[in-house]
DODOPA-311026 format. One line per field, with one value per residue (C-alpha): residue number from 0; residue in one letter; x, y, z. Coordinates in pm, 1 decimal. Each point is the difference from the previous one (the first is absolute). Layout:
BEGIN
resi [NUM, ...]
resn [A, ...]
c1 [X, ...]
c2 [Y, ...]
c3 [Z, ...]
//
This chain:
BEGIN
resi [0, 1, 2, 3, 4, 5, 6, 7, 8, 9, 10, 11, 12, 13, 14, 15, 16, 17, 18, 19, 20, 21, 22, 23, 24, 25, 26, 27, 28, 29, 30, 31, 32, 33, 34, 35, 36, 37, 38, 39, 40, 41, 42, 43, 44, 45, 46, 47, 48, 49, 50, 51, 52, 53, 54, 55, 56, 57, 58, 59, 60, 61, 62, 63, 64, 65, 66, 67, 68, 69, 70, 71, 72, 73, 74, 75, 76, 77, 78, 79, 80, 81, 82, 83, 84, 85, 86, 87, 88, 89, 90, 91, 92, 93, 94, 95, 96, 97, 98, 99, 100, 101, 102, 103, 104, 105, 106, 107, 108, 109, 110, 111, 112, 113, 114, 115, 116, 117, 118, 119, 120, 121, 122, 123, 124, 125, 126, 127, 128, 129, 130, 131, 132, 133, 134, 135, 136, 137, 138, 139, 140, 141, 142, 143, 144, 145, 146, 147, 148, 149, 150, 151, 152, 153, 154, 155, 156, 157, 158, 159, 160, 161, 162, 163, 164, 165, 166, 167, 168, 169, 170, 171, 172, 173, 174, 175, 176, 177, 178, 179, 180, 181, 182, 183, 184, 185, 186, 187, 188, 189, 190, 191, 192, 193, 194, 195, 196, 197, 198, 199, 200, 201, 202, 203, 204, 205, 206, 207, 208, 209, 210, 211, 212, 213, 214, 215, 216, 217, 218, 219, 220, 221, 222, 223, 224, 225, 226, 227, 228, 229, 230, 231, 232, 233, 234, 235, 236, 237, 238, 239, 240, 241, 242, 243, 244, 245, 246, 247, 248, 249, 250, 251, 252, 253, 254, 255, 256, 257, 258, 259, 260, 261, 262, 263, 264, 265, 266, 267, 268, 269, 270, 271, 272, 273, 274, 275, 276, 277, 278, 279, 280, 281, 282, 283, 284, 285, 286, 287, 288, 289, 290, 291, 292, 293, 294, 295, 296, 297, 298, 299, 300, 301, 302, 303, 304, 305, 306, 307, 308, 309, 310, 311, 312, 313, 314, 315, 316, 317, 318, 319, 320, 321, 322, 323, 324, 325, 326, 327, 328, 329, 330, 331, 332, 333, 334, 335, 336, 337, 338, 339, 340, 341, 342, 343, 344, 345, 346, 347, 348, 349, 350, 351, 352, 353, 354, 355, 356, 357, 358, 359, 360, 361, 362, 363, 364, 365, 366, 367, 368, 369, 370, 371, 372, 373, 374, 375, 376, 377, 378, 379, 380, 381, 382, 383, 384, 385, 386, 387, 388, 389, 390, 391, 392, 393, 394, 395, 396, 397, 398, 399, 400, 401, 402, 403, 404, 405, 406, 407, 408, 409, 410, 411, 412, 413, 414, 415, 416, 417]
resn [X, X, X, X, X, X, X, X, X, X, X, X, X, X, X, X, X, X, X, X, X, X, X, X, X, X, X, X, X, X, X, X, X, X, X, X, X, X, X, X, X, X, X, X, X, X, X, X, X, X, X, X, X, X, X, X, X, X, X, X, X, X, X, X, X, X, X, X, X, X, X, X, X, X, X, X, X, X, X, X, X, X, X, X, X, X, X, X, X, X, X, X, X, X, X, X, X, X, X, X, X, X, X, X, X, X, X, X, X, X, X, X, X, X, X, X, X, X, X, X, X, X, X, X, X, X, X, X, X, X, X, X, X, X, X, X, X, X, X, X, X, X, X, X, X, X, X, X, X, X, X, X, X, X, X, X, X, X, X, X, X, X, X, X, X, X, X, X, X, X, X, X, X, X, X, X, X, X, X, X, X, X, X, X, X, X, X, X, X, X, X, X, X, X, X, X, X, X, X, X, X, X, X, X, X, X, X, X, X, X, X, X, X, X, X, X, X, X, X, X, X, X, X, X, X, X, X, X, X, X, X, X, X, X, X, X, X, X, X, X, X, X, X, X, X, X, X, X, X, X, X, X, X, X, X, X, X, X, X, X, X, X, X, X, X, X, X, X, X, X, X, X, X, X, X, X, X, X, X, X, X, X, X, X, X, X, X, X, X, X, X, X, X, X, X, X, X, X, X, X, X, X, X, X, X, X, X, X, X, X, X, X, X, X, X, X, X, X, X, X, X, X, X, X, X, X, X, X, X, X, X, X, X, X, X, X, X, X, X, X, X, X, X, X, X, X, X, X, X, X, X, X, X, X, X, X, X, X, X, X, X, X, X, X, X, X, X, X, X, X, X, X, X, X, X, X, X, X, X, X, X, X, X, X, X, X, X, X, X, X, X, X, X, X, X, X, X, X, X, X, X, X, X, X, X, X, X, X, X, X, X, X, X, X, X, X, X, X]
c1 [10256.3, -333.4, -16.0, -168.9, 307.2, 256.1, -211.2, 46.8, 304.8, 115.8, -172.7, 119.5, 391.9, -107.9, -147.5, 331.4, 244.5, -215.1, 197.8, -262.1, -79.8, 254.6, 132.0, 303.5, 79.6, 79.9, 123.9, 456.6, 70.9, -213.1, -89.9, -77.7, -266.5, 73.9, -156.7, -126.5, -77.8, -203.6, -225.1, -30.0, -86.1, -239.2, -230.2, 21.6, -158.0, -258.5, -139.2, -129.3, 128.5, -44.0, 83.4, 333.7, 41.2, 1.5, 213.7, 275.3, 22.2, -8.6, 242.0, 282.4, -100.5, 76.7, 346.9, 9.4, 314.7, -67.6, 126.4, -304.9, 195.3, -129.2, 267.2, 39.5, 33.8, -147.6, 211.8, -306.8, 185.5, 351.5, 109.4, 401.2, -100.9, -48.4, 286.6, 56.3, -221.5, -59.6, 355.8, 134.2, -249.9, 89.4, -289.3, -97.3, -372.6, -264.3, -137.5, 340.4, 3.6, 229.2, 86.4, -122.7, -381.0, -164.7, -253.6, -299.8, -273.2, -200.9, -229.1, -76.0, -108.8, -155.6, -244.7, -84.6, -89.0, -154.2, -249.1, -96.2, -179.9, 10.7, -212.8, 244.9, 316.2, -80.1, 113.2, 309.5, 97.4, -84.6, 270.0, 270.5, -64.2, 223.2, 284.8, 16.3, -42.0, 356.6, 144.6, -78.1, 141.3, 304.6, 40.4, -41.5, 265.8, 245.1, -25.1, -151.1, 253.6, 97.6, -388.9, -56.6, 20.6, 385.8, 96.4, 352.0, 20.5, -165.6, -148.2, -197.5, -191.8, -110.7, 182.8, 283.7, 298.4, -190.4, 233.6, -138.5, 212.3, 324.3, 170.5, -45.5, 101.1, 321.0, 120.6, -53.4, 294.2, -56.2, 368.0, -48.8, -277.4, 182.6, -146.4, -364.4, -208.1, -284.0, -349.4, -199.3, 178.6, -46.9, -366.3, 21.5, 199.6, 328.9, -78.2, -302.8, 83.1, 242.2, 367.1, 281.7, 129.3, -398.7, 26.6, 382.8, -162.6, -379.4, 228.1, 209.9, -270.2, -186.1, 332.0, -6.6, -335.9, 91.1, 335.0, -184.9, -295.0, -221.0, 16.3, -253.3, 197.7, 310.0, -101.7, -122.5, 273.3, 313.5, -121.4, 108.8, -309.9, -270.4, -224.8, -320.2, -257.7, -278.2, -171.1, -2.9, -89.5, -309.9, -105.3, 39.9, -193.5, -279.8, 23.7, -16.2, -329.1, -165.9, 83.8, -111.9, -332.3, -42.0, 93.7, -316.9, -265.0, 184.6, -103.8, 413.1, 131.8, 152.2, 154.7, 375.4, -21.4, -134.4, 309.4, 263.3, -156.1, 15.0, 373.6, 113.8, -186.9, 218.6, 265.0, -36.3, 261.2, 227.9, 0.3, -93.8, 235.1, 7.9, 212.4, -234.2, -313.0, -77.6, 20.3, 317.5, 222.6, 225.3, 317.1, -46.8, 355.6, 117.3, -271.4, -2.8, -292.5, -43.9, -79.5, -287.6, -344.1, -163.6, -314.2, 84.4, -115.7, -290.3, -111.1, -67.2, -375.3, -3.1, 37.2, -189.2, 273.6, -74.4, 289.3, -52.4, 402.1, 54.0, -307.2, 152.1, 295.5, -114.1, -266.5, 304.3, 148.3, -331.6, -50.8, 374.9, -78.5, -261.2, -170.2, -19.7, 155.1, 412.1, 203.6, 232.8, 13.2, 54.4, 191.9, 276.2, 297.9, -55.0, -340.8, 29.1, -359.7, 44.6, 245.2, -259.1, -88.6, 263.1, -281.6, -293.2, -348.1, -151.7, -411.4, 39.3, 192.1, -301.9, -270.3, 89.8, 129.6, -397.6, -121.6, 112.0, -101.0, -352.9, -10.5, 121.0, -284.0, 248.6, -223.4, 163.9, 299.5, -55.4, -198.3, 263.8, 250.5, -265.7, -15.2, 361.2, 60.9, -280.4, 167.8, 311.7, -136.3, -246.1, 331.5, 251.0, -190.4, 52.2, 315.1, 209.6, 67.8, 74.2, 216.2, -199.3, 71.5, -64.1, -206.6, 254.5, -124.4, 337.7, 33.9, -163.7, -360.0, -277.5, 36.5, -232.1, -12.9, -38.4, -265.8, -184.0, -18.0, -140.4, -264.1, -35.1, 47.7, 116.8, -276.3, -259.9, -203.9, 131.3, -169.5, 91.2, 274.7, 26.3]
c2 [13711.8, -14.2, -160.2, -290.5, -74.6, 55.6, -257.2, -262.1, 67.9, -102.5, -266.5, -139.8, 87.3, -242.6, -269.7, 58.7, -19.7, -342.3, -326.8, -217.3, 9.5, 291.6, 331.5, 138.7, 425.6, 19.8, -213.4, 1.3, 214.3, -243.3, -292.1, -234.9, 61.4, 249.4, 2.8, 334.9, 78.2, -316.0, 123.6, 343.0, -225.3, -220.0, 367.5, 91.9, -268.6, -21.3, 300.8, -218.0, -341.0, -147.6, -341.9, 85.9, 244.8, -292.3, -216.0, 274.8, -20.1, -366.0, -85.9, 302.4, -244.1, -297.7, 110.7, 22.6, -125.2, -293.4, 336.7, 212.4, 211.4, 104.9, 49.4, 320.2, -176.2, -327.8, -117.8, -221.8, 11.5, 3.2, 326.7, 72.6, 338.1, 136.2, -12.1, -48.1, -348.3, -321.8, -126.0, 303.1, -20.3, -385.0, 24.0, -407.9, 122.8, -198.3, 199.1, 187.8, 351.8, 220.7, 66.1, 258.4, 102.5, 398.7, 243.2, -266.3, 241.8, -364.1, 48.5, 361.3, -53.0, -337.6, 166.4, 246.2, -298.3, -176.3, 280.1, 66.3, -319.5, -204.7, -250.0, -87.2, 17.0, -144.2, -346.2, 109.1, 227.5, -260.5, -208.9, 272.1, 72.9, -184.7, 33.7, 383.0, -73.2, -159.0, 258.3, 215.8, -195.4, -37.3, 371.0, 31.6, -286.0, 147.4, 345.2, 160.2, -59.9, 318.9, 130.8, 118.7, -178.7, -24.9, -99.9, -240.1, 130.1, 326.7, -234.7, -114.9, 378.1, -33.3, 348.6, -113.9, 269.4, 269.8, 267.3, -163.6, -312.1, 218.9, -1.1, -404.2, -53.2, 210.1, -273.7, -325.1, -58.1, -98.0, 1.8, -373.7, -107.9, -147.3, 101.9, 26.9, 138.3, 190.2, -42.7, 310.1, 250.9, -172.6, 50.4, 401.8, 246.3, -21.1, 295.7, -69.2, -303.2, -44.2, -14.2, -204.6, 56.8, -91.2, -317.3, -149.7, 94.9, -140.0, -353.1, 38.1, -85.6, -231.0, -163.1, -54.9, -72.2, -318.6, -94.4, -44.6, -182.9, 291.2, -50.2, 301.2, -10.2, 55.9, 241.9, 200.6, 26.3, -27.4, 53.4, 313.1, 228.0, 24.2, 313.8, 140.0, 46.4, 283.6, -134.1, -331.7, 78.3, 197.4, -240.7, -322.3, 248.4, 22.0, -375.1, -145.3, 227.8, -99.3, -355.8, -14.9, 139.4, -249.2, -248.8, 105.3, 7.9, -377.5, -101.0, -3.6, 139.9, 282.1, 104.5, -88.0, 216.3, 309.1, -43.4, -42.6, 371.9, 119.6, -83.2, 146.4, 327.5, -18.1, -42.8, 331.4, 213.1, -142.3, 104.0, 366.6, 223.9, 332.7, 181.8, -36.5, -30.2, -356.9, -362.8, -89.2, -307.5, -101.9, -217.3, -282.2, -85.1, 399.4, 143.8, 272.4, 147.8, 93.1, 280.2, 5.8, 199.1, -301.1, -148.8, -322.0, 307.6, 61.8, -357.8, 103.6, 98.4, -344.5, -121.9, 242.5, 146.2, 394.2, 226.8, 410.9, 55.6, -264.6, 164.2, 356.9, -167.0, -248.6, 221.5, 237.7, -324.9, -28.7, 394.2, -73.9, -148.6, 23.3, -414.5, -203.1, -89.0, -26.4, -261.5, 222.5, 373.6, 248.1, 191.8, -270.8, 6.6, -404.2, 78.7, -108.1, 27.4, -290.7, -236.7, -267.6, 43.6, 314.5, 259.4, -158.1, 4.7, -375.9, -9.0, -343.6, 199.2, 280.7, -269.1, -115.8, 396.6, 87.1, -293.2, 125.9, 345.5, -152.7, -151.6, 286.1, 207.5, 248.4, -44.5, 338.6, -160.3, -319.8, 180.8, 165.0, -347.1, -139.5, 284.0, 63.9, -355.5, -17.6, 284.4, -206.7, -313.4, 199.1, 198.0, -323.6, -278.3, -317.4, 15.3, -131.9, 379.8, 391.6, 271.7, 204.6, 308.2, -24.1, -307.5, -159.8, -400.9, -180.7, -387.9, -279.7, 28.1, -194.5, -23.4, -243.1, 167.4, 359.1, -133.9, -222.0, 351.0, 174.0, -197.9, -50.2, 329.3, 278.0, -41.2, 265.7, -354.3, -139.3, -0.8, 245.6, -109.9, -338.7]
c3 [8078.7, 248.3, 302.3, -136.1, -252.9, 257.2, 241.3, -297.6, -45.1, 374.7, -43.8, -305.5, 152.9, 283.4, -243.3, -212.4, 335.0, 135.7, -40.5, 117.9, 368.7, 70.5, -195.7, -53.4, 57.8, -387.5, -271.3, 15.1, 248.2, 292.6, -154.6, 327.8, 223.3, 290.4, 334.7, 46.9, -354.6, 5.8, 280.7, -188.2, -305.0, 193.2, 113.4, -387.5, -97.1, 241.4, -175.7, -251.3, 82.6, 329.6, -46.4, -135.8, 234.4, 291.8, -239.0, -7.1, 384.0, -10.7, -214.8, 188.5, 281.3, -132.7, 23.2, 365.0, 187.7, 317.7, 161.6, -68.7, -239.9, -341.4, -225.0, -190.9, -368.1, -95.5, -303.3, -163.1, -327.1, -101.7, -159.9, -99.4, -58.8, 385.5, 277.8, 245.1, -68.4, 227.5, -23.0, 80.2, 350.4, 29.5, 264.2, -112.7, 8.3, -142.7, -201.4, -70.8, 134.5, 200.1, 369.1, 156.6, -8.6, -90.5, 183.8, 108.0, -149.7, -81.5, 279.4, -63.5, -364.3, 88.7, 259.1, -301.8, -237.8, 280.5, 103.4, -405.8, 49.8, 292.8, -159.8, -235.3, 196.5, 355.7, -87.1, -190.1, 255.7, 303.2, -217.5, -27.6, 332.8, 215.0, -250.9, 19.0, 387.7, -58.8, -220.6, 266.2, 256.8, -190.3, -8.9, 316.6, 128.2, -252.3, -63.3, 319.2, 263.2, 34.7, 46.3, -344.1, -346.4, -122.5, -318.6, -112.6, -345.2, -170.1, -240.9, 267.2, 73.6, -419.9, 18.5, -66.1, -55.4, 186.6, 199.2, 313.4, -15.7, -95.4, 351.7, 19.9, -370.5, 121.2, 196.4, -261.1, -144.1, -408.7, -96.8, -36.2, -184.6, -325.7, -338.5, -85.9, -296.0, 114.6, -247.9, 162.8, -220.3, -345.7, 129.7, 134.2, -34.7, 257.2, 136.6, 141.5, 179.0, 266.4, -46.2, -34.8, 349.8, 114.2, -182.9, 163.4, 334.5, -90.5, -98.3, 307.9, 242.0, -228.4, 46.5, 319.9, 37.1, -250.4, 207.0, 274.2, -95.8, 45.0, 359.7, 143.4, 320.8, -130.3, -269.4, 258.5, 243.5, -240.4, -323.7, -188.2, -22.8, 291.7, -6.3, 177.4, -225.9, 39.0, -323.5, 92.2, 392.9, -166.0, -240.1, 282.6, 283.9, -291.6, -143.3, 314.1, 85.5, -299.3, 6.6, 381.8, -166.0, -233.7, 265.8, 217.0, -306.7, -50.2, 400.7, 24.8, 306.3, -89.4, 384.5, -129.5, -323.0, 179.3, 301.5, -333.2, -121.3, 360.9, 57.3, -322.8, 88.4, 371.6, -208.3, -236.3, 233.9, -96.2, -365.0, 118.4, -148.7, 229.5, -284.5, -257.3, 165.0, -158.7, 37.5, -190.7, -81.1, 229.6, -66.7, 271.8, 25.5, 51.4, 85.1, -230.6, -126.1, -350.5, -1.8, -278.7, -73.4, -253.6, -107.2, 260.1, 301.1, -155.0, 65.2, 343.2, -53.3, -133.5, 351.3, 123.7, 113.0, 64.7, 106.5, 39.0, -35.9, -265.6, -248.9, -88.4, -127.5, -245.2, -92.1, -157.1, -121.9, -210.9, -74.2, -158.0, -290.3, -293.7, -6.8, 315.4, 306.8, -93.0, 95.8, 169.0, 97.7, -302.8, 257.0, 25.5, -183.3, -54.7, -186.0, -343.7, -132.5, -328.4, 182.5, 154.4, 383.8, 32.3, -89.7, -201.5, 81.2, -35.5, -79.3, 193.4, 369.0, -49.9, 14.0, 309.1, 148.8, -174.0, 201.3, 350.6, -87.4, -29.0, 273.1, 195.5, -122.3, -230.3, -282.3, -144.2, -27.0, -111.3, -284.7, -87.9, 23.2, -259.1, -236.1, -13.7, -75.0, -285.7, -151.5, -44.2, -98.9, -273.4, -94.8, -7.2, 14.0, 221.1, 68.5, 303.6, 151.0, -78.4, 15.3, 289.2, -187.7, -303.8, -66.9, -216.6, -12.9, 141.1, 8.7, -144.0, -212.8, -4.7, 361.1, 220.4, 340.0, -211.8, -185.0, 302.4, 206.1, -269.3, -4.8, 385.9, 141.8, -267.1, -271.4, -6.3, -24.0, 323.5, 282.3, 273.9, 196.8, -226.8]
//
């Protein structure tokens, strides 16, 4: 297959994934519209379709909560065959959707869409504007006071049963969810997804995030889960830098935005892991760290983070495996290289890791992210992520963000740096 034919081919994944005014990851397995895949989605299509690019954004944000939050699924359509679904979440949304909200990468991809034509997006973005301004806000209200960006469920980080979050899943207690049928593995195969025990805990704080009326206060000093995120810190420290940029090419004032970077970047020490020479999670409640060489560290040059002691490390993380940055150290004894964010590499995490890189000047390695990560897609296709390896293709197909980074960043078509 050429370049050309694997370029139509993206697209015609995110034609066949668009529901009208938003797109779903894949058809079964994620059949709502999810907030980070949605922004991925939104810089796909701006490769070739800039109106619907700005309608993807619009329509994630016509979700948003009177909080500022924007939800991490929008249920637009009713669909038996995914759980947990909107009753399950009892959030009383309108639109339906859940609880808790995923990495705010919006303003990152929207300054890419808005600089591949100003012309064309100034008006759209003046409107979105003061909503991601919220979003923001919100993150920073309910998820910073500790310094750095915390998350109340692993859903939340999008990387959702990576080893990182192991020490605070330790402590939920899922001995009392009641019976549920899960949909994900009629989709995939079991072993790739996460298990059982995942699941009891993964309901066990969605359950008290319903009991209490999804309270943010009280999720975050009682509920069961409450972890520093480096991933999240990194992508926040960036989002809020671009979106402060956009902000000033609006006339905004973009004074606060720059100060909410600046205290998450005073706040980094606190996720410095002497024993490992990286930021790491940290379970809020215990203050454990966990302990874990992944992909979510490599986020730092997304920030514009730099660290000397930090590099060797996750430089041997990389030189580990075959494809990509993993999603946990091949070293571990954790690392499971097919079983979702235990040891995958994920085309969509490299974009953003390649992005940093760029901006850092490394241009050897984020050459080297790109071409690694066309030689899986050309070997497996556009699927959701891959054994590290060996290439092997692992989740769902057809895949959205797969397909929209292709086209934005991987392609040999794609303009440097996307």
């Amino acid at each position: 297959m050429t370049t050309e034919d694997r370029d139509a081919r993206a697209r015609e994944i995110l034609r066949g994934n668009d529901r009208g005014g938003y797109t779903i990851p894949t058809k079964g397995l994620y059949p709502y519209q999810w907030n980070w895949d949605s922004a991925f989605a939104a810089w796909g299509f701006s490769t070739f379709d800039k109106d619907r690019a700005w309608t993807e954004l619009e329509t994630l944000f016509s979700a948003q909560w009177d909080t500022g939050m924007v939800p991490h699924i929008v249920f637009w359509q009713p669909d038996p065959g995914y759980f947990p679904g909107p009753d399950v979440w009892g959030t009383g949304a309108d639109p339906a959707s859940s609880g808790i909200s995923q990495p705010p990468v919006a303003a990152i991809l929207a300054r890419k869409i808005y600089e591949s034509d100003p012309g064309a997006g100034r008006e759209r973005m003046r409107a979105l504007y003061p909503k991601m301004v919220a979003w923001h806000r919100w993150w920073r209200e309910h998820r910073c006071a500790e310094g750095v960006a915390a998350i109340t469920h692993p859903w939340e980080s999008g990387r959702d049963n990576c080893a990182d979050w192991d020490p605070g899943m330790a402590n939920v207690d899922g001995s009392n969810v009641g019976e549920y049928t899960r949909r994900d593995t009629g989709h995939v195969d079991a072993s790739m997804r996460p298990s059982k025990q995942d699941y009891d805990r993964y309901l066990a704080i969605l359950q008290f995030g319903k009991a209490c009326g999804w309270d943010q206060v009280e999720i975050v000093k009682n509920g069961p889960f409450y972890m520093a995120d480096p991933a999240m810190t990194f992508i926040l420290i960036r989002a809020h830098r671009d979106l402060a940029a956009l902000g000033a090419v609006l006339g905004e004032d973009e004074s606060e935005l720059e100060q909410w970077a600046d205290e998450l970047v005073a706040g980094l020490p606190l996720m410095w892991n002497s024993e490992i020479q990286a930021y790491d999670a940290r379970d809020l409640r215990t203050m454990a760290f966990a302990g874990c060489l992944g992909s979510g560290a490599f986020l730092a040059w997304l920030a514009g983070i730099e660290n000397a002691e930090m590099e060797q490390r996750l430089m041997a993380v990389w030189d580990g495996v075959r494809y990509g940055i993993p999603s946990n150290d091949p070293k571990a004894e954790n690392f499971n290289p097919r079983r979702y964010w235990r040891g995958p590499t994920w085309p969509v995490v490299n974009s953003l890791i390649a992005m940093g890189f760029a901006d850092a000047g490394r241009a050897e390695e984020e050459a080297r992210l790109r071409r690694e990560t066309v030689e899986l897609i050309e070997a497996g296709g556009f699927f959701e992520y891959f054994d590290p390896v060996d290439g092997t293709p692992c989740g769902g197909d057809h895949f959205t963000w797969t397909a929209a980074i292709w086209l934005a960043w991987a392609s040999p078509s794609a303009k440097a740096g996307g």
